[in-house]
C-alpha positions in Angstrom: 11.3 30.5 0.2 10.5 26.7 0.3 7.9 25.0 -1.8 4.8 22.8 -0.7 5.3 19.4 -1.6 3.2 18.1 -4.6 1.2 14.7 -3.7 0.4 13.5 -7.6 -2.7 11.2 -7.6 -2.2 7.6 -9.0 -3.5 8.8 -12.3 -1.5 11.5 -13.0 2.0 9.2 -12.0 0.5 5.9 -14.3 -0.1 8.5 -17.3 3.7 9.8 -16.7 5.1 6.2 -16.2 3.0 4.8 -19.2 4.7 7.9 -21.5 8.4 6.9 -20.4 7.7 2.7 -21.0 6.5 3.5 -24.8 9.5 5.4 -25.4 8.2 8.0 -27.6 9.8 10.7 -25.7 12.7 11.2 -23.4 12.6 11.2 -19.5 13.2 14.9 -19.3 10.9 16.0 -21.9 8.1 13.9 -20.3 9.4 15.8 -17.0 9.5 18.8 -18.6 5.8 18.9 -19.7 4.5 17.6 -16.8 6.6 19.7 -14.1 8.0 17.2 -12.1 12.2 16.3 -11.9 13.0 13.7 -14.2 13.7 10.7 -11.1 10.6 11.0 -10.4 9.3 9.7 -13.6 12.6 7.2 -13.7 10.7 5.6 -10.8 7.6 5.9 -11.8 8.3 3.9 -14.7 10.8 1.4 -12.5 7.3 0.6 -10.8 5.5 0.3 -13.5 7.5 -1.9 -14.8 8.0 -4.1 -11.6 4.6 -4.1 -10.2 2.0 -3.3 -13.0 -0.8 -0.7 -12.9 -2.1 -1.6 -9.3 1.3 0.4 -7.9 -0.3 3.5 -7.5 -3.5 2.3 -5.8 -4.0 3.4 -1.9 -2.8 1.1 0.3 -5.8 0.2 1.5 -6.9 -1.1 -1.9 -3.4 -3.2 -2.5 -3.6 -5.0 0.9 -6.8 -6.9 1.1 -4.5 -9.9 2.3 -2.6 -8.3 5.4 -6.6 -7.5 6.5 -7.1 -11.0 5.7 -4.3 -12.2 8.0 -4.8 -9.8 11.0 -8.3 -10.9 11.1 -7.5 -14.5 11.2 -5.1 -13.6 14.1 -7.2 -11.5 16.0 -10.4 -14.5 15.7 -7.8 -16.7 17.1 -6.3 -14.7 20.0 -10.4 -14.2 21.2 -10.4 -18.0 20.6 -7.3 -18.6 23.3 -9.3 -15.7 25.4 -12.6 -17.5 25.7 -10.6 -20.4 26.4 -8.9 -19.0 29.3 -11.8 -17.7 30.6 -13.5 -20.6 30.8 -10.9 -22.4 32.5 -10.9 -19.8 35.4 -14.3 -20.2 35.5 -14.4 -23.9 36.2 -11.1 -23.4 38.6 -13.1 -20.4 40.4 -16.4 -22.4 41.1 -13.8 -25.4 42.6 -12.4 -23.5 45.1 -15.7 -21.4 45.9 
């Protein structure tokens, strides 16, 4: 028999990675209590350490900057659009 996978929420992963960076209590009894393999709370804490609290936010939270970026890129390729369409405008009333 094969289990479901567990999808822990950002909450439950920052309280598990916040136990291992104090130190108080091993890796494996931290796993231990909270049912999960001990590399999971190794990396947990790895990201917690290397990115701060925001690591366990959606993606759609963390990235406000790619949105940012794509918009900027698709306002510009509607810019080159209008552009073009103007131009076979003015080239389609010459020859008409």
């Amino acid at each position: 028999m094969s289990r479901k996978r567990r999808q822990h929420e950002a909450q439950f992963k920052f309280k598990g990675a916040l136990e291992a960076v104090r130190g108080l209590k091993t890796v494996s009894q931290i796993a231990s209590e909270h049912q999960v393999h001990p590399n999971l709370v190794s990396g947990w804490k790895k990201q917690l350490l290397d990115e701060g609290p925001t690591v366990f936010s959606r993606a759609a939270v963390r990235h406000p900057l790619d949105q940012a970026v794509r918009e900027a890129e698709l306002y510009e390729q509607i810019g080159r659009l209008k552009m073009e369409l103007e131009w076979l405008k003015k080239k389609a009333a010459s020859v008409a």
